[in-house]
C-alpha positions in Angstrom: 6.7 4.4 -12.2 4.8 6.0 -15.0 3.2 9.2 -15.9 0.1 7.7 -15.1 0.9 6.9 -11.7 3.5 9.1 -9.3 4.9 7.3 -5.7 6.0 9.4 -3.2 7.8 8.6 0.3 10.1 11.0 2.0 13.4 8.8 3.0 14.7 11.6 4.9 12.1 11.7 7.4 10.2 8.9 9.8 7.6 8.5 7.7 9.1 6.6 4.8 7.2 3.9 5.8 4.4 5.7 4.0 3.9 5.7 0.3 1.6 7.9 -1.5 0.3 6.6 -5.1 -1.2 9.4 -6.9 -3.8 8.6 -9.7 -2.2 11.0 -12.6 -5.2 11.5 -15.1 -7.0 14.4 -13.8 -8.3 15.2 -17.6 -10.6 11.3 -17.2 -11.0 11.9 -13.7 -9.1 9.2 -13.3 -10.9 6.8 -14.9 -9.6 3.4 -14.8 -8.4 2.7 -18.3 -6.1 -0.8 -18.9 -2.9 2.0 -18.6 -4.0 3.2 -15.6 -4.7 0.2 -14.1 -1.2 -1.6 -15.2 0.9 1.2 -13.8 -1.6 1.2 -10.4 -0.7 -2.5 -10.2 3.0 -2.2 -11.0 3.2 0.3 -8.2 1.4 -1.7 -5.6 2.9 -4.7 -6.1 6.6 -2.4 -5.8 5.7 -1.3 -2.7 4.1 -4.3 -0.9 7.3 -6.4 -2.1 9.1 -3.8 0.0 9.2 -4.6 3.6 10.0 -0.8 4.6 6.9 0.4 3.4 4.1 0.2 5.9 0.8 1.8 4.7 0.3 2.7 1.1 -2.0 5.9 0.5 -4.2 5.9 -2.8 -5.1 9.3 -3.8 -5.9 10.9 -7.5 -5.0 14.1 -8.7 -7.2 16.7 -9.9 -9.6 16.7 -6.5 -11.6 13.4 -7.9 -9.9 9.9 -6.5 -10.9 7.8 -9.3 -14.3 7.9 -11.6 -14.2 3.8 -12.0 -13.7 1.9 -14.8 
């Protein structure tokens, strides 16, 4: 994706259906900045155009999700 945004899902095991989008600003609490939000959006629309993924996690990196906009 972007270095503002990581996806991960494990194809090797049964829970690839699961994707986990990591908020990758930690510094700006993951503020969301126009970047930020692009790449979030990019990524979403990635996986929901995907019909093996299933659930999509939102998390943020740094121990703070996300400190708005």
């Amino acid at each position: 994706m972007s270095e503002l945004v990581t996806v991960e899902r494990d194809d090797a095991e049964a829970g690839a259906d699961v994707a986990v989008v990591t908020l990758k600003i930690p510094a700006k609490r993951n503020a969301l900045s126009l970047d930020l939000r692009e790449a979030l959006f990019q990524a979403l629309d990635t996986l929901t155009a995907d019909a093996t993924c299933r659930a999509i996690v939102l998390t943020g990196a740094g121990g703070t999700f996300c400190a708005g906009g």
